[in-house]
TORBALUM-116025 format. One record per residue (C-alpha): residue in one letter; chain; x, y, z; residue number from 1. Coordinates in nm, 3 decimals, decimal comma. Layout:
+--------+--------+---------+---------+---------+-----+
! residu ! chaine !       X !       Y !       Z ! num !
+--------+--------+---------+---------+---------+-----+
!      A !      A !       X !       Y !       Z ! NUM !
...
+--------+--------+---------+---------+---------+-----+
END
This chain:
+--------+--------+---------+---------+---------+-----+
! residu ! chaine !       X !       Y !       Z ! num !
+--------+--------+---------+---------+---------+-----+
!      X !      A !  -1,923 !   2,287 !   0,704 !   1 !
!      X !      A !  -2,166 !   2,097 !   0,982 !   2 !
!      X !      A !  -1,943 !   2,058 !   1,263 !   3 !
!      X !      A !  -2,151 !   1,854 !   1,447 !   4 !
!      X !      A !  -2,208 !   1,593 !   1,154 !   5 !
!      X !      A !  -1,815 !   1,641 !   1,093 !   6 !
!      X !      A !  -1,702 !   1,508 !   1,418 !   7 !
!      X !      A !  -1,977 !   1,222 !   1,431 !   8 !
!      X !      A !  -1,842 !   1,104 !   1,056 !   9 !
!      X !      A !  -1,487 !   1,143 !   1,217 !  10 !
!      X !      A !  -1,562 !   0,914 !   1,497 !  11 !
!      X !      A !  -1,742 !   0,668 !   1,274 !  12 !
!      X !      A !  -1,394 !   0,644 !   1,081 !  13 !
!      X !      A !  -1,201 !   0,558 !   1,393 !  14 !
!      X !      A !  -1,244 !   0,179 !   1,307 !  15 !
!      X !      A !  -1,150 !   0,185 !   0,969 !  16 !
!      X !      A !  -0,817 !   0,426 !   1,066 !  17 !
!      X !      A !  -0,747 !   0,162 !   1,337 !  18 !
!      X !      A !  -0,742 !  -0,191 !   1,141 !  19 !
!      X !      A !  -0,528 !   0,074 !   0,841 !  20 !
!      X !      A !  -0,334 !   0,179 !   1,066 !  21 !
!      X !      A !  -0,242 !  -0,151 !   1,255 !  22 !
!      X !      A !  -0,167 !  -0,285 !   0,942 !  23 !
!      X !      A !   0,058 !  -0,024 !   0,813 !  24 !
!      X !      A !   0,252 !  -0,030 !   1,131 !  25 !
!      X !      A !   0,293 !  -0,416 !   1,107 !  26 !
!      X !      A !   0,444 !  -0,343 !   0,755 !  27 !
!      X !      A !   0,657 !  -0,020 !   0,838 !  28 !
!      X !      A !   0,847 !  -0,171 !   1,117 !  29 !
!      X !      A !   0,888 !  -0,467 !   0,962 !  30 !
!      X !      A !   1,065 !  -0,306 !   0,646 !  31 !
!      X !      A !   1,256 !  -0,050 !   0,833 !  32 !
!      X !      A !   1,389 !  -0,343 !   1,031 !  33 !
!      X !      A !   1,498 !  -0,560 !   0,728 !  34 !
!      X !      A !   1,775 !  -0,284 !   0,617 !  35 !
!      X !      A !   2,072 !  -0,435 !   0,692 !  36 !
!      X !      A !   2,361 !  -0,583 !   0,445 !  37 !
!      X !      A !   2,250 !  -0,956 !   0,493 !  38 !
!      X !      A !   1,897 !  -0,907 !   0,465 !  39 !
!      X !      A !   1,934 !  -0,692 !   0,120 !  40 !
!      X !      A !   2,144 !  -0,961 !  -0,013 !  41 !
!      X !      A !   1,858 !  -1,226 !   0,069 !  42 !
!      X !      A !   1,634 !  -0,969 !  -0,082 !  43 !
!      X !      A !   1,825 !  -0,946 !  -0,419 !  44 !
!      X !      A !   1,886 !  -1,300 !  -0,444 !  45 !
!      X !      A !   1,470 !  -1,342 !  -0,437 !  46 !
!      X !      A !   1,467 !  -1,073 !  -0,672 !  47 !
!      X !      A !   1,724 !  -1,273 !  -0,956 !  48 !
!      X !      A !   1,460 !  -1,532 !  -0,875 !  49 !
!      X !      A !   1,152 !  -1,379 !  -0,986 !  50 !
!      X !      A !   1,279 !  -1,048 !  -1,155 !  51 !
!      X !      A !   0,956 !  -0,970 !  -1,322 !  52 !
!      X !      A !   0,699 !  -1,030 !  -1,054 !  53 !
!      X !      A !   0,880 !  -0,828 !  -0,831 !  54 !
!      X !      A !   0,911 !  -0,575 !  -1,067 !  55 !
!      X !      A !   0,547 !  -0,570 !  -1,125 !  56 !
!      X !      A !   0,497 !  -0,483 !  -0,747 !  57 !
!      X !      A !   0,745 !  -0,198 !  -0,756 !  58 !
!      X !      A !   1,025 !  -0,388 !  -0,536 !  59 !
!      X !      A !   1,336 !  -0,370 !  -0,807 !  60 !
!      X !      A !   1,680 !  -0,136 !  -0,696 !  61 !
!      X !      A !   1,860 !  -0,254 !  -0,457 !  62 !
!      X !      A !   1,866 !   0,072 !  -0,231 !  63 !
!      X !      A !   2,195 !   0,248 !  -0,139 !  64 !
!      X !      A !   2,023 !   0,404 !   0,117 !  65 !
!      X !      A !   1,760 !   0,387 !   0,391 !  66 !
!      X !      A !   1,506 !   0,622 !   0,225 !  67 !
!      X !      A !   1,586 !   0,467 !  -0,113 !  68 !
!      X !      A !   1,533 !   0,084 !   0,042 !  69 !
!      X !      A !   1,161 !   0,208 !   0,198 !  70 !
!      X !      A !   1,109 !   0,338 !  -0,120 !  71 !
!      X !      A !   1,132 !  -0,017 !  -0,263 !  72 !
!      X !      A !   0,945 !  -0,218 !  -0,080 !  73 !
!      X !      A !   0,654 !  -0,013 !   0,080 !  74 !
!      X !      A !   0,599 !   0,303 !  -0,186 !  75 !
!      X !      A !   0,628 !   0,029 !  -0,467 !  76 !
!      X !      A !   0,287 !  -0,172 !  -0,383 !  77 !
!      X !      A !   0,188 !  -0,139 !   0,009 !  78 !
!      X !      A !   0,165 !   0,268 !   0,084 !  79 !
!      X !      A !   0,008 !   0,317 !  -0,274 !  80 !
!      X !      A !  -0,262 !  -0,002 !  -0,251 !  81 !
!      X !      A !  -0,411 !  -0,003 !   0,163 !  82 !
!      X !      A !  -0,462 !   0,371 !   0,167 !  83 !
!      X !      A !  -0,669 !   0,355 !  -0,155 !  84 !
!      X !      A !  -0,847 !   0,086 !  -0,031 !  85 !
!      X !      A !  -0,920 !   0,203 !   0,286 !  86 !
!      X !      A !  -1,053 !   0,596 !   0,083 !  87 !
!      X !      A !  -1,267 !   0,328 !  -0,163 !  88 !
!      X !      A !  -1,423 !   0,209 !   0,162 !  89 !
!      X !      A !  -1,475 !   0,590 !   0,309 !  90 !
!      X !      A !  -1,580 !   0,718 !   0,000 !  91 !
!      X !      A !  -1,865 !   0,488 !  -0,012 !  92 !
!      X !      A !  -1,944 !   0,522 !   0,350 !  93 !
!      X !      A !  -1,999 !   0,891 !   0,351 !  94 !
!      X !      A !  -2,245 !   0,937 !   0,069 !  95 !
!      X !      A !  -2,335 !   0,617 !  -0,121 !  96 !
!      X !      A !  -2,399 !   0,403 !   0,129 !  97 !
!      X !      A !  -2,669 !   0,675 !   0,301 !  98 !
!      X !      A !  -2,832 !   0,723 !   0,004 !  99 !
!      X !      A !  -2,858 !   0,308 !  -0,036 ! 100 !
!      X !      A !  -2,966 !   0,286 !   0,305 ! 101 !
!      X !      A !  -3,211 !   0,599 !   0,253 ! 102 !
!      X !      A !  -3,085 !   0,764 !   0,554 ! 103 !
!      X !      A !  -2,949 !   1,036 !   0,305 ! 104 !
!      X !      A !  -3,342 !   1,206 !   0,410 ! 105 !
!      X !      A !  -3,267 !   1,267 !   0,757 ! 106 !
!      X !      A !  -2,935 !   1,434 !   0,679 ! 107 !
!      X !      A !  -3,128 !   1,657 !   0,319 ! 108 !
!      X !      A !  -3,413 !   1,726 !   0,635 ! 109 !
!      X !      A !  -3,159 !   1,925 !   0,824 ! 110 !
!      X !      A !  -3,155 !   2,267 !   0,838 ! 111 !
!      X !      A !  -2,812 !   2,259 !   0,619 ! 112 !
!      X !      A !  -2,727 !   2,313 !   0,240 ! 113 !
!      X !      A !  -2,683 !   2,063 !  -0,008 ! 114 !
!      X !      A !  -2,296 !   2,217 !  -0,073 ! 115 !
!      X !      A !  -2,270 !   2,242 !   0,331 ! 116 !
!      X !      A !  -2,354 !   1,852 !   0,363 ! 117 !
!      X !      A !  -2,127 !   1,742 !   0,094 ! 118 !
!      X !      A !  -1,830 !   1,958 !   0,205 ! 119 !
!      X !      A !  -1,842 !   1,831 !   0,542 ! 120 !
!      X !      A !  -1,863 !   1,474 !   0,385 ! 121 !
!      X !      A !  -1,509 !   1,574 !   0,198 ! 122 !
!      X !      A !  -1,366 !   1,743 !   0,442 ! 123 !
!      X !      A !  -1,441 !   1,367 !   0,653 ! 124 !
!      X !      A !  -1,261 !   1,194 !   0,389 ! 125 !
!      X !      A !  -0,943 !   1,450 !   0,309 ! 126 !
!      X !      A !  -0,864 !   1,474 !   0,724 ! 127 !
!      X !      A !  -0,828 !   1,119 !   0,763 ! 128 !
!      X !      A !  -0,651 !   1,085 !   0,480 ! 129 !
!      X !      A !  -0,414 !   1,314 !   0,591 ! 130 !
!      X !      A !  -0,429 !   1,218 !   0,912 ! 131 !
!      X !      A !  -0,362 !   0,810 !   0,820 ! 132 !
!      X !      A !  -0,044 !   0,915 !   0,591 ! 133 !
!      X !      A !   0,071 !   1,165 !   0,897 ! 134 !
!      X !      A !   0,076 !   0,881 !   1,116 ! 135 !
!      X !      A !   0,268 !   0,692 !   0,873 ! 136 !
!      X !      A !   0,511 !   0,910 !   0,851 ! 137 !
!      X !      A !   0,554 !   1,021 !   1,198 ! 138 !
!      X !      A !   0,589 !   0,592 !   1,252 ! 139 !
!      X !      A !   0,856 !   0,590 !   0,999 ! 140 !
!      X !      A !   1,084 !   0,853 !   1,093 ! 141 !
!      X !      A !   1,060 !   0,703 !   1,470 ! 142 !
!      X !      A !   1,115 !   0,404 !   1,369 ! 143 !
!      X !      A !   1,406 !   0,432 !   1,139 ! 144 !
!      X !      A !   1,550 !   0,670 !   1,432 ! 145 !
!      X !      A !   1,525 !   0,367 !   1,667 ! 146 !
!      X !      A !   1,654 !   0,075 !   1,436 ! 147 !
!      X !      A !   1,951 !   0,286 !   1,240 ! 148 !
!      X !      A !   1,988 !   0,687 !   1,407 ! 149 !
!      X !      A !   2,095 !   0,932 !   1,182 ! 150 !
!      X !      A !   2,082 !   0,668 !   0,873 ! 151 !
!      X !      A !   1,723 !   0,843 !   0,742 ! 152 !
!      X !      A !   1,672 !   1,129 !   0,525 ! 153 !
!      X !      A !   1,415 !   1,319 !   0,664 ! 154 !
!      X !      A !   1,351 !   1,581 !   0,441 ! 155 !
!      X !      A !   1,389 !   1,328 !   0,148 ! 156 !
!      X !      A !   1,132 !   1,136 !   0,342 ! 157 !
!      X !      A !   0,863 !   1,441 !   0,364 ! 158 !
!      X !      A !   0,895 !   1,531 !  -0,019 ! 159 !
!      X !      A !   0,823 !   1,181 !  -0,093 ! 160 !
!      X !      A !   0,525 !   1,151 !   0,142 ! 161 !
!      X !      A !   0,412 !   1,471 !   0,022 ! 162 !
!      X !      A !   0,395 !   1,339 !  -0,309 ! 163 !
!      X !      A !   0,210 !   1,027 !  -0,168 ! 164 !
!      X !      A !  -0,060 !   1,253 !   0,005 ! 165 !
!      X !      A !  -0,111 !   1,363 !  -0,333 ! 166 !
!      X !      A !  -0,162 !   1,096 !  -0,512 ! 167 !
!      X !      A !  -0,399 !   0,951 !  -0,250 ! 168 !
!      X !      A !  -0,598 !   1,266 !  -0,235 ! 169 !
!      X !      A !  -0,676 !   1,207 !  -0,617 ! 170 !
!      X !      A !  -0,774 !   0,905 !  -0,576 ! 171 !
!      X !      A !  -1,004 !   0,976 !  -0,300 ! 172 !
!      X !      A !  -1,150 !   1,263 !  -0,448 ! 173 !
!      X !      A !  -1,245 !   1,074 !  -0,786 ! 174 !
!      X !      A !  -1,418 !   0,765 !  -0,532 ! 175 !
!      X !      A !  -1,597 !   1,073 !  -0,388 ! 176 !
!      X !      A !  -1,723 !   1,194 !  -0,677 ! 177 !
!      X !      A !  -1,861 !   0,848 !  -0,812 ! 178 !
!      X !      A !  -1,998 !   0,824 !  -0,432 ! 179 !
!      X !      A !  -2,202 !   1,138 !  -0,467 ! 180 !
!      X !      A !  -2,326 !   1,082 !  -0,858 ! 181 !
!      X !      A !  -2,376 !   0,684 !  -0,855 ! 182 !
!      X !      A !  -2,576 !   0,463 !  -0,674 ! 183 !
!      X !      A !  -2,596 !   0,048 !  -0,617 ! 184 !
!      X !      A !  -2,361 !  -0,181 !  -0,761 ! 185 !
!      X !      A !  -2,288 !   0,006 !  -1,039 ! 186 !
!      X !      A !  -2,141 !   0,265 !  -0,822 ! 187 !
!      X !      A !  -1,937 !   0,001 !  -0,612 ! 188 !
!      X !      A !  -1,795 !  -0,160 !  -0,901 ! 189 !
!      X !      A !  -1,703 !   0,193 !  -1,037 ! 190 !
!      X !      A !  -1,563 !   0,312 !  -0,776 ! 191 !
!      X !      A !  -1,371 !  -0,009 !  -0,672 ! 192 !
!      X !      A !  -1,255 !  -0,140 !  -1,005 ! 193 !
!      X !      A !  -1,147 !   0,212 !  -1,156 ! 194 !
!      X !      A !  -0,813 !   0,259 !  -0,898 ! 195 !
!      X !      A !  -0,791 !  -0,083 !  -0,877 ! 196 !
!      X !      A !  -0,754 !  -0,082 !  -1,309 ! 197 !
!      X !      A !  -0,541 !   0,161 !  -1,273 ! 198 !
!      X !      A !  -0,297 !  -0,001 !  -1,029 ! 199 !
!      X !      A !  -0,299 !  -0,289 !  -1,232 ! 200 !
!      X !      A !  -0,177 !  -0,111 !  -1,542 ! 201 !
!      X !      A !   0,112 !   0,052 !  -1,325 ! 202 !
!      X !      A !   0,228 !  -0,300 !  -1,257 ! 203 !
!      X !      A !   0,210 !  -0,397 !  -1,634 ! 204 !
!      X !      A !   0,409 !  -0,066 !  -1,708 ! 205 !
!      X !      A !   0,670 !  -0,143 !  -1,421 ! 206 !
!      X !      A !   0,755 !  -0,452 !  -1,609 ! 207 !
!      X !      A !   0,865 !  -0,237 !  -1,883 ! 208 !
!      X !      A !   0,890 !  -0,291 !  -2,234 ! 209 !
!      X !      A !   0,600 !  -0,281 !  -2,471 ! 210 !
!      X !      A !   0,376 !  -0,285 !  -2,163 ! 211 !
!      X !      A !   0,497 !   0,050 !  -2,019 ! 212 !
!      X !      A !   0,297 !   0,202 !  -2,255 ! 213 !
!      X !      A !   0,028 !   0,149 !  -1,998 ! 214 !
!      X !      A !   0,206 !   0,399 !  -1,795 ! 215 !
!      X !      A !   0,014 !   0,664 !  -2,000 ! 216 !
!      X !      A !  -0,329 !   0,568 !  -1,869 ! 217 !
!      X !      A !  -0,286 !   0,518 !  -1,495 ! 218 !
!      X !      A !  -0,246 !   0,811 !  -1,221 ! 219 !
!      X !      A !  -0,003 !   0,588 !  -1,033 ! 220 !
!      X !      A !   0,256 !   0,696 !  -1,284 ! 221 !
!      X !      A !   0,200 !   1,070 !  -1,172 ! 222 !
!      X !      A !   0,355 !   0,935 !  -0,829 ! 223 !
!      X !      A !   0,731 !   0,908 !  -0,902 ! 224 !
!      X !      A !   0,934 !   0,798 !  -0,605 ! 225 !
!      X !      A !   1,327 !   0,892 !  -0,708 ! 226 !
!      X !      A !   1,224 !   1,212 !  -0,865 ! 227 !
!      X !      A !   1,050 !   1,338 !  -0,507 ! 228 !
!      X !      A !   1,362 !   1,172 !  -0,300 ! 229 !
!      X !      A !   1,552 !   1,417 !  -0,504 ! 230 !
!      X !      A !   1,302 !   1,734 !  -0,424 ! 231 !
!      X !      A !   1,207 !   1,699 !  -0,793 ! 232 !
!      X !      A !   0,851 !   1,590 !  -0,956 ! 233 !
!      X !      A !   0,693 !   1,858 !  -0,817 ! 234 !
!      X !      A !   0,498 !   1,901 !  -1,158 ! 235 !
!      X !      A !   0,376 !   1,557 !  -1,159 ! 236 !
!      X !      A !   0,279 !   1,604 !  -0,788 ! 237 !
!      X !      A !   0,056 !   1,927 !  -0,855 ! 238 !
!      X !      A !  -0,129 !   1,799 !  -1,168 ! 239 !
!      X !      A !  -0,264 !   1,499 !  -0,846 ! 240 !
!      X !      A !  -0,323 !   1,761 !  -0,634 ! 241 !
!      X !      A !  -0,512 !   1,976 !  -0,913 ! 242 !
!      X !      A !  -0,706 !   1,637 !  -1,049 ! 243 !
!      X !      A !  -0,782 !   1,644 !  -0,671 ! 244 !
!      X !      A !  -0,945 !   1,976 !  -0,678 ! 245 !
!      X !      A !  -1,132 !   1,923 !  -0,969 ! 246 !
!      X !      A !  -1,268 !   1,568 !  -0,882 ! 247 !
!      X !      A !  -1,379 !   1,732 !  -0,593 ! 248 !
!      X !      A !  -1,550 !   2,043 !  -0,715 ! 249 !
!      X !      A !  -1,698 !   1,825 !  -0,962 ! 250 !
!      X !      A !  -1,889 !   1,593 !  -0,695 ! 251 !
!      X !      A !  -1,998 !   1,867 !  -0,479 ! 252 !
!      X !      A !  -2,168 !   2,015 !  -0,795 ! 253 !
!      X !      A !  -2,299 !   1,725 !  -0,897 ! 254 !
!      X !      A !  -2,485 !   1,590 !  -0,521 ! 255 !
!      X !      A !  -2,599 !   1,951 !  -0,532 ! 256 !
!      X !      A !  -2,803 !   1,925 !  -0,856 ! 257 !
!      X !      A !  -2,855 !   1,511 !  -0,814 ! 258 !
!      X !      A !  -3,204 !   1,379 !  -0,756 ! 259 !
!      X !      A !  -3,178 !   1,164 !  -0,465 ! 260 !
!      X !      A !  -3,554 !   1,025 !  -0,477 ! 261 !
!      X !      A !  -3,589 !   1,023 !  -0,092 ! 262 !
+--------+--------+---------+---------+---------+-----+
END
């Protein structure tokens, strides 16, 4: 790994990490704070309403507790949808957009390996992952702590964010590897509309019936919430962290044999 080139691409994600993380925090607080008896009621009445479009977005149960309510309403839609956005957007940065730009020759001129560049490039993307869904969960436990103390179930809360980190390190990993293999709009569109399908077809399942069939085709469904809350789906969590590992052996074999025409 180039440290040098490591810390430069980790201060060039410092923008993107603060606009994610602003916007998580506006949404974790605001949750957290909603979980009280009147509020849930409201919530459930809005939920009778529009049963299926909320179901679509992962917000159905009523939740018992305060782990189970987060689990509603921010690991149903929000914590699986803004940190896949913001690895699509990384992802692209650290590889396809130099090689667009054709600054990918200054960085190949370097007295560093094809496998060392790459790795580097990874190891970008996997720390701020980390580091983004750290922050998150350091912000919920705090928070939670502040608005109802003693009401949270920590370890509950790790498992299930450990099962998150997973899921998000798939992802990225698979918008890495299209970043180091594709190029132009093709790539973009690849690597954009391939999570995004894939999202889509866990809201179709979540509405159940004949559609939940689609549950079979999307990694979202590897991701399951009560199961982790319960210090179970542990299997489910290491096939994403093993897709993970083999997305991302697979790109750093393919940018090292890729002709880059610079």
């Amino acid at each position: 790994m180039n440290k040098a080139l490591f810390w430069r691409e980790m201060r060039g994600s410092l923008g993107l990490l603060v606009i994610f993380g602003g916007v998580l925090t506006l949404y974790i607080v605001m949750i957290a704070g909603l979980y009280d008896k009147e509020t849930q009621q409201a919530l459930q009445q809005f939920y009778d309403m529009m049963p299926q479009l909320m179901a679509a977005v992962g917000m159905k149960g009523e939740g018992d507790t305060l782990l189970s309510f987060l689990s509603t309403y921010l690991y149903g839609m929000l914590l699986l949808a803004l940190p896949m956005v913001y690895a699509i957007l990384r992802a692209r940065g650290l590889v396809a957009r130099y090689v667009e730009k054709g600054s990918m020759y200054a960085l190949c001129a370097a007295p560093v390996s094809r496998l060392s560049l790459a790795g580097t490039q990874l190891a970008v993307l996997v720390s701020t992952q980390f580091g983004l869904l750290l922050y998150c969960t350091v912000l919920e436990i705090v928070s939670c702590q502040v608005l109802f103390p003693g009401d949270l179930d920590i370890k509950g809360l790790l498992c299930l964010n450990g099962g998150l980190l997973c899921l998000h390190l798939c992802l990225g990993a698979f918008c890495f590897l299209v970043s180091c293999l594709g190029e132009g709009s093709r790539c973009t569109a690849l690597m954009a509309g391939v999570p995004t399908l894939m999202l889509v077809m866990q809201m179709l399942a979540n509405l159940g019936g004949k559609l939940e069939k689609f549950q079979y085709v999307t990694l979202f469904s590897l991701f399951q919430p009560e199961k982790l809350m319960a210090g179970e789906g542990l299997f489910a969590a290491g096939m994403l962290l093993l897709l993970a590992v083999l997305f991302s052996a697979l790109a750093l074999w393919g940018f090292c044999r890729r002709d880059l025409y610079i």
